[in-house]
Every structure is written in C-alpha cells, then in structure tokens.
N, C-alpha and C positions, 0 to 999 in steps of 0.2 A: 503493500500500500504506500509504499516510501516511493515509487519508482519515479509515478507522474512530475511531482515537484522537482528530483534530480534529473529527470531530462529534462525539468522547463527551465531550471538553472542552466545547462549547459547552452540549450540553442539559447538562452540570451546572453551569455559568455562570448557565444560564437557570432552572435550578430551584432554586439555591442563591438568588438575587436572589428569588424568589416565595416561596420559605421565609420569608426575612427580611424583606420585607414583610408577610407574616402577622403573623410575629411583629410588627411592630412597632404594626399594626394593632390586635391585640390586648391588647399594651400602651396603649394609647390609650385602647382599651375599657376595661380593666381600671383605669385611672388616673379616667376619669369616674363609674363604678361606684362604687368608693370614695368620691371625694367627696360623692355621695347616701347612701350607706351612711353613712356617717360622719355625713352630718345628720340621716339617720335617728332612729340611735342614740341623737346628743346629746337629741332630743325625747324618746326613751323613756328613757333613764337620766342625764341631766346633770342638772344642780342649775340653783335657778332663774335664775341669771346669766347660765350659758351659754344656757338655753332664749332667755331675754329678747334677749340678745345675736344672736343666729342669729336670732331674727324682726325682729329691726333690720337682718339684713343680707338678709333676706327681702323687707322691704320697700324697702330701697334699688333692689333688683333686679326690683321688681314681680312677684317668685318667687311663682308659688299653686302649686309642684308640691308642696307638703307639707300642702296644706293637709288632708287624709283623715287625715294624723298628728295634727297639731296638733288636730284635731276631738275624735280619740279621746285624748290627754293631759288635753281641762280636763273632758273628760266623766269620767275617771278619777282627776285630782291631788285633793288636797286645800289646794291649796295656791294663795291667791285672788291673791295678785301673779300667778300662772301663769297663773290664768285669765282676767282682764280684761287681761293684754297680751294672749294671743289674742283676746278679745273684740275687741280695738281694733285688732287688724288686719284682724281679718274686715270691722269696720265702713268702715274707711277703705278698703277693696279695692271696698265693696258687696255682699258677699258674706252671703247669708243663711240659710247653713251651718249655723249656729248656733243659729236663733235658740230651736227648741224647747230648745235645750238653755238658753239664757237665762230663757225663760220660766221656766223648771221652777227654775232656781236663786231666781228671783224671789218665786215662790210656796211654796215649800217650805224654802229655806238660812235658818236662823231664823238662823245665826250670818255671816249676811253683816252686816258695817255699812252704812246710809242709803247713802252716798260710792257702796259698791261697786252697790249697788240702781239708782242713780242713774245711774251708768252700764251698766247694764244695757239699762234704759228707755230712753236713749240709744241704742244698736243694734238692742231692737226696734222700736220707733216708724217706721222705715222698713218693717216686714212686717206688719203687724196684720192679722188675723183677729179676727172678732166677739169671739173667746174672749181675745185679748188686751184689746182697746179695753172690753170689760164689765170686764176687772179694774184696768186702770187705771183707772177713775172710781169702783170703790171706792176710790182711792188720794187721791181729793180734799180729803178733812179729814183726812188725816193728820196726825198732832202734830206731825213734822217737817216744818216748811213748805216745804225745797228740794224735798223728797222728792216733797210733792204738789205743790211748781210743777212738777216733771220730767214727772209725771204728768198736767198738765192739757195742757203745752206738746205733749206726746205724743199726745194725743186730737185737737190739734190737728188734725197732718199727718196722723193718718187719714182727714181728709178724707169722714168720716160724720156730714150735716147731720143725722144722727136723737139727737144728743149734745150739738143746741145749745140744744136745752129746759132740759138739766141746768146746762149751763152758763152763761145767761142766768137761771136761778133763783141759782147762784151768786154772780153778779154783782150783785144786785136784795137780796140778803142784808146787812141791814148788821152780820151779825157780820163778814163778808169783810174782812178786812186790805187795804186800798191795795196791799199791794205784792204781793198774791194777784191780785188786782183788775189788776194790772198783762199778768201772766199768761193769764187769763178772755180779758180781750179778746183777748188777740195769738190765742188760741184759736180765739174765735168769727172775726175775721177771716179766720184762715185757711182755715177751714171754710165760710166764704163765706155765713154764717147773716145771711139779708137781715134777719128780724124783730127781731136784735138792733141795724138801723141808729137808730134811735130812742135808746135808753139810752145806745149807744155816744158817739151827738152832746152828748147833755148835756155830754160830758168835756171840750169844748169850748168851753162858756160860764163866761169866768170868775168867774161869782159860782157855779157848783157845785163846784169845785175847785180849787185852788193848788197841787196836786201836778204837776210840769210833766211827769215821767215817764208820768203816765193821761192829762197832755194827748197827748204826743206818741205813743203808743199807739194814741191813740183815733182817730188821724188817719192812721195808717196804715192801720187796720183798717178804717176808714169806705173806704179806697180801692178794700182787698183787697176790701169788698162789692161795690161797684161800682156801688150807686144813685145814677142821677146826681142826683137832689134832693139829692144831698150837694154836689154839684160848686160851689153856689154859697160854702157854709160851708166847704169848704176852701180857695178863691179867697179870699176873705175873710183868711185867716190869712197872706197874704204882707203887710200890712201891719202885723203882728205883730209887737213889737220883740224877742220870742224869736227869736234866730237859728236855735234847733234845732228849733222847729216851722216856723219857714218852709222849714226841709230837709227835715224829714216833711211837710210842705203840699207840693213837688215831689215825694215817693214817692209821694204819693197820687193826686197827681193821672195817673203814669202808668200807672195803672190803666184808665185811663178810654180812649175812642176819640181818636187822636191828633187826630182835624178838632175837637175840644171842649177841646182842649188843649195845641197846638204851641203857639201862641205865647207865653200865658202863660210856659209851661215854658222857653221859649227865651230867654225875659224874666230869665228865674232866672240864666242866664249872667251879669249884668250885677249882680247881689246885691254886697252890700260885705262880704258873710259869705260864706269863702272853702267852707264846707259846703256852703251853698247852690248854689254854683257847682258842686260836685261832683254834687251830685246831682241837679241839671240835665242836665251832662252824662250820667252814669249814664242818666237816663230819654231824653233823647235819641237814644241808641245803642239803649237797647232796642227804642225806639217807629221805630227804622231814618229817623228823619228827614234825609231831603236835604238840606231846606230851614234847615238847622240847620248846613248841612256849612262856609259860607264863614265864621260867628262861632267852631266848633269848632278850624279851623284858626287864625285869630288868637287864640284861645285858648291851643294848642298851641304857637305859637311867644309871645307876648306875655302870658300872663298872669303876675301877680306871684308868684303861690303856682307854682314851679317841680313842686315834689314831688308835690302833691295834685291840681290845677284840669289843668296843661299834663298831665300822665298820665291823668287820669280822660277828656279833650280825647281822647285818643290813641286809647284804647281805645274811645272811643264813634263815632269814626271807622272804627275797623277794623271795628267790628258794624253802621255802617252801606254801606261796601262802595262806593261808588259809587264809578268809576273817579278822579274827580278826588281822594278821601281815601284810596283808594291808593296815588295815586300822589304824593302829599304824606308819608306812611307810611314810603315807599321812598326818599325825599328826604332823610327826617331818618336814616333808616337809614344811608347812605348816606356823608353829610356830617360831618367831625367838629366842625365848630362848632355843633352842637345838644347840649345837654344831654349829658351818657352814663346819667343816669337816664331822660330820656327815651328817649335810645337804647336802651336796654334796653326799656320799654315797647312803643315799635313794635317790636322786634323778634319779643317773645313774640307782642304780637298780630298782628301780619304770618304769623310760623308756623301760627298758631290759627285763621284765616279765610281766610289766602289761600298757603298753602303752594307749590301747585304755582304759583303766577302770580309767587312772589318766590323762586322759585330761583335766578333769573340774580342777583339781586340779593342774594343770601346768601351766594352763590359768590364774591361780588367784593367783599365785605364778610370770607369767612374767608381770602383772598388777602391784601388789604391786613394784616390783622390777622399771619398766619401768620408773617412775619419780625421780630416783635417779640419783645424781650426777655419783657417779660410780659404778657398781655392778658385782661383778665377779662372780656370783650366775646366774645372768642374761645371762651374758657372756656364762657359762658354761652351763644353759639348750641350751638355740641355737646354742652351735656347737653338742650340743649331738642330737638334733633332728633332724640337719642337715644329720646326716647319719644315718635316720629312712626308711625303704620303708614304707611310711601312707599315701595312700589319705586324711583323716582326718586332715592332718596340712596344710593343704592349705592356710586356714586360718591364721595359725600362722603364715607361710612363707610372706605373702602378710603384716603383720603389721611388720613384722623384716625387710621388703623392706624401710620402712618409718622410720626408725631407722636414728637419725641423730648423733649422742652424738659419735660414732665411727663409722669406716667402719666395721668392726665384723661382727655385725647380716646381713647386707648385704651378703658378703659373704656368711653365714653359709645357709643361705636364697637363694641363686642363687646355693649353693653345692645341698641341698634338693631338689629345683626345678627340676634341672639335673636329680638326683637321682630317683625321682619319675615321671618323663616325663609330668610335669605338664601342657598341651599346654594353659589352661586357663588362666596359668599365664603368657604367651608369651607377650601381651601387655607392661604391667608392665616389665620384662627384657628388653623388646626393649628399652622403654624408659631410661634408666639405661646405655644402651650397647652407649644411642644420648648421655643424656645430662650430668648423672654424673662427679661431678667435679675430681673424684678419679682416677684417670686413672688403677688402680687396679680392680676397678669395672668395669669398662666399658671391658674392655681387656676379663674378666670372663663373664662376661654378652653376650657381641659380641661369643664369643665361647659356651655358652652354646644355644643360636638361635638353633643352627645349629641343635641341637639335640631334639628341641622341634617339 
C-alpha cells in the first residue's frame, strides 16, 4: 500500500530534474541571444567608438556573423571614420561585400578626402570589373599624385594586358614625374605587359638614370615579364655595388625557370649584403629547391644576421618540405639552444606546411613549456593553432581549456573550438560560459554555444 506514493515521488523527482534543465537550457539560450542582440544594437545605435571598438573585437575573433549589419550601417552612416573601419575589415577578411558600395562612394562622395579615396581603391582593386578598371585610369593624371599612384598600382593587379598601351604611353611621356614612373612600371610588371620589356630595361643602364628606386623597379618588373633575353641583364647586376639591386636582381630572377637559375640564386646565399641573403633564401623556398636545402640549413643555424638571413633560412625550408628540412624544422623546435626567435619561426612554419606531421612534436614542445612560470613560446603555439581548421587538436584544445596560469590558452582554445565546430567539446565551453571566474571567458564561451 506504500507503492503509489513512492512512485508519485519518483516521476516528480524525474520531472522536476527535466523542468530544471529546460530551464537552465534556456537560460543558456537566452544569455547567447543577448550577446548578439547586444552587438547588434551597438552597430545600429552606438556612437562611433563603440562601433570601431566591436569590429576590433570582430576581428580578433575572425567574427563575419555581422557582417549583413555592418554592410547596411556605412551604406546608411554619414559618418567616414565608420565607414572605412568597415571598409578595412571587409578588406582584411577578403571579403567583397562591399565593394559596389565603395565604388559608388568613389564616384559620387565629392566630400570624401584623397586619404579616404585612396583607401577605397585599396579594397577595390582586389574585384575589378571592366567598369571599375575604365574608371581608374581616368584617375591617372590626377592633381593629386598619391591618389593616381593608388590608381595606377590598382590597374595593376587587374591583371588586364588591354591597359598596358595606356600605361607604356605613360611611361614614354616625359611630362611623367620619376616617382609616377616608379608606379607605371610596378604596373606594367604586374600585368605581365611583354612589349613594355624594352623601355623597362633602359632603367637599367646607368647612363639613362641615377634614380636607384626606377632602377630597382625596373628589375623587378623585367622579372615579373618573364623574357628571358632579360635573364642575361639581370645576371649582370649581381656584380652591382648597389646592394638593393643585387636583392631585386635575386627577385627577379625567381621568376624565371629554376634549371636557368638555381644556382646563381643559390650563389646569393653567400652575398656580404645580408638582403641579399634574404632574398635568396625567399626565392629559394619559392622555387621548392632541394638542392639548396644542405646551404639553407647552415644558414639556419650559422648565419651572422640571427633575425633576418637564419629566419628567412627557416621558412624557405618549410616551403621547401623535403623530409631532411623537416626534420631539421622539428630539431630547432624542439631544442632550446636555438635561437627563441628562431624558435618561433619554425614553429609558425612547421604549423603552416606540415601541421598534421608535427603534432607529436608540438605536443612535446607544449608539455615541456606547460610547467613554466611564464612562457611566450607556449603563449604563441596556442594562438597559432587556435586558427588551425584540424580535427586533430581536439585534444590540444580540451588541455588549453584547463590552463590556469592566464586567460590566453583559454581563449585561443574557445577561438579553435568555434573555428573547427567542435560539438564534442560543447560540455566543457558550457561549463566555462556557468562558472569561469573571467568574465572574458565566459562572454566568448556563452557566444560560441551558439554555434556548436
């Protein structure tokens, strides 16, 4: 006769517990809800500080959920600090959301200043349609010269050889200012206009010029063409006693097929101009030379220029990949008698080309680090892996949750999770978004729920 009453206790044990997880559920909900509302908001009615301030922390977070806001505020503010930080975030995301809306301020806002124009031209110049790239090159004799060097730079990277007529009359113009002139070429270069390889080589005979900025220019842009009748006149310039054209004489020449140019280039290691030496290495790593890999590593560990020659060594090893500059990569990683600048080096580059092959080695690189009072080594693998897409660091994200020594790995660890839609780890951010003492954390944690 006892029964009834202990099973009426239990289903109301059992539904009062389901109750209260709704609720709390719902709270949860209701607390992420708000903080989008809330940035909502600040876009449509906050002043311009706050706006500015919230797209700093937009882009800290690699956040584009706002970005249909932000579109519709500089389409509507009057107000140009407003709209070039948006401009400038769209640009730096890649994002080209905007850019009719740029154009039309370019062509129409008579009460823009040059400055804000200027960076305008700047974000579009990555989208051009015919109907941009014809208005930029009316922009080329503009009275204010930044304005139409923005303008010519920008015709540039559209990368339509039908522009290099206008631009080779420009340059053949001797009203043209030098430092216009400067501009022209880097243009034609880019656009990869052969016809202009001719004019461009003049820039290179020292009795046509003493301007060493349209030398070094012009020896770039002779590379970007790619003829190789250049290849002899820019071999030529390593005997050069300008040390910054013998550094553009190695840009240029890795343009060219590496079998008509490894070893000169490789030659360039060995320069007493530590540029030189860099940008050797640079073309190196591009050109994926092996055969480069045994002077890169004595580089990397013995050259005199720590900062520039053994770093620039580093990363032209990780773009070249072959298992011996890996595994020399993972060595200096590894080791604390190398450098810590270079340390840092291989490290980014080790993430950047061989992530999944140097996990065992990153693991045992945030162990050792982990029981130190302070470690900016530490610091700095976990905001780099924070913007990884890896299933694989799941694991590493879930021990950077348990970081107590700073808020950091937290963070870098709640940016990752977002990043990778980790729902596994949903538990653990909840808990983070209740109980964290940081209210940094818990505010990131609450907003990222939402997207798990």
């Amino acid at each position: 006769m006892y029964k009834k009453p202990i099973l009426f206790l239990s289903v109301f044990f059992i539904f009062s517990a389901a109750v209260s997880f709704s609720a709390d559920e719902d709270k949860k909900t209701d607390k992420t809800a708000t903080l989008k509302e809330g940035r909502i908001e600040t876009i449509k009615y906050g002043i311009d500080t706050e706006v500015i301030n919230l797209v700093t922390d937009l882009k800290k977070e690699n956040n584009t959920d706002f970005n249909d806001e932000l579109l519709k505020l500089v389409e509507t503010t009057r107000n140009n600090t407003l709209k070039e930080t948006v401009i400038g975030f769209f640009k730096d995301q890649k994002n080209p959301q905007a850019v009719d809306f740029a154009f039309d301020q370019i062509q129409n806002n008579y009460l823009l200043s040059n400055e804000s124009i200027i960076k305008y031209i700047s974000y579009i110049a990555d989208y051009q349609n015919k109907a941009i790239t014809e208005y930029l090159v009316t922009l080329f004799n503009h009275e204010n010269e930044p304005l139409a060097d923005a303008a010519i730079d920008a015709v540039g990277k559209s990368k339509d050889t039908s522009y290099g007529s206008t631009l080779l009359e420009l340059l053949t113009d001797p009203d043209t200012s030098d430092s216009k002139k400067i501009h022209v070429i880097g243009a034609l270069g880019e656009l990869g206009y052969k016809e202009a390889g001719e004019e461009i080589a003049k820039y290179l005979e020292k009795d046509y010029t003493d301007n060493r900025s349209l030398r070094w220019k012009a020896c770039v842009a002779l590379g970007e063409l790619g003829d190789e009748n250049s290849l002899p006149i820019i071999k030529n310039l390593f005997s050069d006693k300008d040390p910054y054209l013998r550094k553009y004489a190695v840009e240029a020449l890795g343009y060219f097929p590496p079998e008509k140019t490894e070893d000169i280039i490789i030659e360039g290691l060995r320069d007493s101009s530590w540029r030189v030496r860099v940008s050797a290495a640079q073309s190196l790593g591009h050109m994926k030379s092996k055969k480069a890999v045994p002077i890169l590593i004595y580089k990397a560990k013995k050259d005199p220029d720590i900062k520039n020659v053994r770093n620039a060594s580093i990363k032209a090893l990780s773009e070249i990949g072959s298992p011996d500059a890996t595994k020399f990569l993972q060595e200096i990683l590894s080791e604390e008698k190398f450098n810590i600048q270079n340390r840092i080096t291989a490290l980014a580059a080790l993430i950047e080309t061989d992530l999944g092959g140097s996990l065992k080695t990153l693991s045992a690189l945030i162990d050792t680090e982990w029981g130190k009072p302070t470690s900016y080594l530490l610091d700095y693998t976990c905001k780099l892996l924070s913007q990884e897409k890896n299933g694989k660091l799941k694991d590493l994200y879930a021990r950077m949750l348990t970081y107590t020594k700073t808020a950091n790995l937290k963070i870098y660890a709640l940016r990752g999770i977002k990043l990778n839609k980790m729902s596994s780890l949903k538990d653990a951010v909840q808990k983070l978004a209740e109980e964290d003492k940081d209210k940094r954390i818990k505010t990131l944690a609450s907003d990222i729920l939402e997207s798990l």
